[in-house]
C-alpha positions as CSV (number, residue, x, y, z in Angstrom):
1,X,72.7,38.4,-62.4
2,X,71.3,35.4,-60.7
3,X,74.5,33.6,-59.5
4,X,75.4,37.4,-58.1
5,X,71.9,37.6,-56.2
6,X,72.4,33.6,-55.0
7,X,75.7,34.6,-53.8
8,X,74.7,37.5,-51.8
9,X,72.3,35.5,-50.3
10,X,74.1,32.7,-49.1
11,X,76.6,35.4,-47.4
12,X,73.5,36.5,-45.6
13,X,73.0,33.1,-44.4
14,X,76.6,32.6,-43.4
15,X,76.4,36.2,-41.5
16,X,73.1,34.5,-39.6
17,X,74.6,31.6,-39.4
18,X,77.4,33.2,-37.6
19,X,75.4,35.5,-35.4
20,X,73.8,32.8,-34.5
21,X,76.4,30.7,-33.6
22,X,78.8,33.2,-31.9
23,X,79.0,36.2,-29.1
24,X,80.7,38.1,-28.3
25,X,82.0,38.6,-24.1
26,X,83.9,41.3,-22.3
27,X,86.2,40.4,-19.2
28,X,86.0,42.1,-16.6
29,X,88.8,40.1,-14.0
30,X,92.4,39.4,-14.7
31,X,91.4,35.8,-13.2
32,X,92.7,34.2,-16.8
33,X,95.6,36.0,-17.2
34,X,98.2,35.7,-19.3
35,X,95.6,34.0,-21.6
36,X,93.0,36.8,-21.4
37,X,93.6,39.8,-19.7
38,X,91.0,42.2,-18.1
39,X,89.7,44.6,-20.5
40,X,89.9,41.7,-23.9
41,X,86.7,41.5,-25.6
42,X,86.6,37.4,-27.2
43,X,84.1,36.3,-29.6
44,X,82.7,33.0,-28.4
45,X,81.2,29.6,-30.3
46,X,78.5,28.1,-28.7
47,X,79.5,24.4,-27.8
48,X,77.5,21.5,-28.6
49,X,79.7,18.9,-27.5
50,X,81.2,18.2,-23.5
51,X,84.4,19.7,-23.4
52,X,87.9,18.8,-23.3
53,X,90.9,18.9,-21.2
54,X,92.5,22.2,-20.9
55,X,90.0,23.7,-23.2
56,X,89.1,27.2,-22.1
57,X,85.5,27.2,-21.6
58,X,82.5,29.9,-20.4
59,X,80.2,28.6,-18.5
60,X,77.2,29.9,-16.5
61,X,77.0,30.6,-12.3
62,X,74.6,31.8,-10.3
63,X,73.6,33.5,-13.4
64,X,76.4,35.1,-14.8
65,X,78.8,33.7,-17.4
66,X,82.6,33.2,-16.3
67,X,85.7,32.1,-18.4
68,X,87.8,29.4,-17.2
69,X,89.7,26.5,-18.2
70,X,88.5,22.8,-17.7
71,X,91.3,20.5,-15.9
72,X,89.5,17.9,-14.7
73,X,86.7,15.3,-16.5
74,X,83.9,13.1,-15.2
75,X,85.2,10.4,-13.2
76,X,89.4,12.0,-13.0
77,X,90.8,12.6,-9.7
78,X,92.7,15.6,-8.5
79,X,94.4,17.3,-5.9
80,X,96.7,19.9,-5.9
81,X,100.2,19.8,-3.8
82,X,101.8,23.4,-3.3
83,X,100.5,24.6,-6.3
84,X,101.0,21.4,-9.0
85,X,97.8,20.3,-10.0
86,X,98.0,16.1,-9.9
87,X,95.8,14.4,-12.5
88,X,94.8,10.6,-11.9
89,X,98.3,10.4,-9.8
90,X,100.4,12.6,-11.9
91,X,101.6,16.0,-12.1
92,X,100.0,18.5,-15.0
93,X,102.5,20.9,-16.9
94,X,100.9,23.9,-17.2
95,X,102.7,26.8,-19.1
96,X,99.6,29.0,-19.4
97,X,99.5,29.1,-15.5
98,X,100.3,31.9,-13.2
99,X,101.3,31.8,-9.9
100,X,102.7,34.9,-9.0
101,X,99.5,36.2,-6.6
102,X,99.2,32.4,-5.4
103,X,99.3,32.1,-1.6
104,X,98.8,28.8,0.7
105,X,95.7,30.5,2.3
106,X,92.7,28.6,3.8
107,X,89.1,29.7,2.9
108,X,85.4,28.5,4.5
109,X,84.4,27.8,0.4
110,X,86.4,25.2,0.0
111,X,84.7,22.8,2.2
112,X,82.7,21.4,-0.3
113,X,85.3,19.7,-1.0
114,X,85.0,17.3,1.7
115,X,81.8,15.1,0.5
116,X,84.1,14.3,-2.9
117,X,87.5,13.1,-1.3
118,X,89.3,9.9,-2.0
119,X,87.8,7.0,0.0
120,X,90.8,6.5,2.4
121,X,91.0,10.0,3.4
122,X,90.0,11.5,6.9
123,X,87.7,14.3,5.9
124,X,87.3,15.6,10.0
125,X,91.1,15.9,9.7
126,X,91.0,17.8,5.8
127,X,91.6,21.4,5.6
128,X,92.3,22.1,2.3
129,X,94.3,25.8,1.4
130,X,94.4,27.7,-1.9
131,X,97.4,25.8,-2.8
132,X,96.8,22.2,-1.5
133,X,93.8,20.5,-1.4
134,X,92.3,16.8,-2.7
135,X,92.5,14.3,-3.8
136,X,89.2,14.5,-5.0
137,X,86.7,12.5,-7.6
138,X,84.7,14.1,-9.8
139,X,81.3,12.4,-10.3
140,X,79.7,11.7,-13.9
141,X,78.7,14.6,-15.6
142,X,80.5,17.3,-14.1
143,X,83.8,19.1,-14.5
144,X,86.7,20.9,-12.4
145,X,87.8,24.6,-13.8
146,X,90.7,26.7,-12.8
147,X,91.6,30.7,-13.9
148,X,95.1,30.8,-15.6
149,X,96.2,33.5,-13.2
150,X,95.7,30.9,-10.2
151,X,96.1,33.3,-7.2
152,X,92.9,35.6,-8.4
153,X,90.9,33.5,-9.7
154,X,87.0,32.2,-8.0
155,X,87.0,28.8,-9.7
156,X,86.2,25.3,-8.9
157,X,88.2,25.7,-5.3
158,X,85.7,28.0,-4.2
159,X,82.5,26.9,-6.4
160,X,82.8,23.2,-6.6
161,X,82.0,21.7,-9.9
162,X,80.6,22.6,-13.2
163,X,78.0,20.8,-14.5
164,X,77.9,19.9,-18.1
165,X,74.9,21.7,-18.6
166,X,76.2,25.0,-17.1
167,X,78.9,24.7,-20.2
168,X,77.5,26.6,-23.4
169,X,80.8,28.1,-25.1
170,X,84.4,28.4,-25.9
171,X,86.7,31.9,-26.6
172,X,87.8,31.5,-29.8
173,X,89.7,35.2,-30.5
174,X,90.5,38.1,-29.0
175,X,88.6,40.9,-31.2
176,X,89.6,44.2,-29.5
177,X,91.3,45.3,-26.0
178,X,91.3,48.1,-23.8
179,X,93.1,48.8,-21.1
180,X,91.1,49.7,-18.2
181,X,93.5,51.6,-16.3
182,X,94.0,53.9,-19.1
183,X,91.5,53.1,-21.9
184,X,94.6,53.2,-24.3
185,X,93.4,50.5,-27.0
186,X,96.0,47.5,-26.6
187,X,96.5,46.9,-30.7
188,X,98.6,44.1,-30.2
189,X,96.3,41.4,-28.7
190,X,93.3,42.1,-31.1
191,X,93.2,38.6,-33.2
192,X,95.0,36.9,-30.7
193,X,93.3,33.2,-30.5
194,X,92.8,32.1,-27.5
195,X,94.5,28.5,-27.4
196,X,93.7,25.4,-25.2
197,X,97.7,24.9,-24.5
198,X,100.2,26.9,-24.9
């Protein structure tokens, strides 16, 4: 009777424990799709540690929490040259990304970009498009995100960096999924983890 009552109550503690250390988020955008797709609900962990390289992250802005992945760390440098994304002089293979909306279009947002360029380049002469932009440093403490679906996506381009402390989680699953076109439930992507690479 006793090891029945302790072990109900150390499943209550693991259920806190787990409440406390999870939550769940619905997305609204297709801006990390494949990966996630608008209309996926993920459960999240809370992260206590900076992130790493291609991990998929949420993050808050302005308020509200958005879902990207991280491509570049404190101190990397990165530009972007018709759509590669170049990492400390080399090009990134990136099978999770999607190009198909992508477009070389120019945009007011991205001139941020400007106080963070290399050292030898002209920034009265830099105008940066959707598609090319950089090469730019990141400073200490602060990270560069992109959506998966690259073409619809408000990330780092437009927003400039995320600061480490605006980084509190990580997907970990998709849980359930509904089309929002139809709100026909999408069975096949609930459990689906949601993976750093694929």
């Amino acid at each position: 009777m006793r090891s029945a009552h302790f072990h109900s109550r150390i499943g209550v503690l693991a259920l806190g424990f787990w409440a406390l250390a999870c939550k769940a988020y619905q997305l609204p955008s297709s801006s990390m799709e494949p990966t996630i797709v608008a209309g996926d609900y993920v459960l999240a962990a809370f992260m206590f540690r900076p992130p790493a390289r291609k991990e998929v992250i949420i993050y808050s802005l302005r308020g509200l929490p958005y879902v990207k992945r991280v491509l570049g760390l404190p101190g990397d440098t990165l530009s972007m040259r018709d759509g590669v994304l170049v990492l400390n002089g080399r090009p990134v293979v990136e099978p999770y990304a999607s190009h198909r909306a992508e477009t070389a279009r120019m945009d007011s947002s991205f001139r941020w970009q400007r106080r963070f360029l290399e050292r030898e380049q002209d920034s009265t002469s830099y105008h940066p498009t959707l598609t090319t932009w950089g090469a730019i440093v990141l400073p200490p403490d602060n990270y560069f995100v992109l959506g998966d679906n690259r073409g619809e996506s408000a990330d780092s381009r437009y927003t400039g960096f995320v600061r480490r402390a605006e980084i509190f989680a990580r997907p970990l699953f998709i849980y359930f999924s509904r089309d929002r076109q139809s709100g026909k439930i999408r069975w096949g992507r609930i459990g689906i983890p949601v993976r750093d690479s694929t």
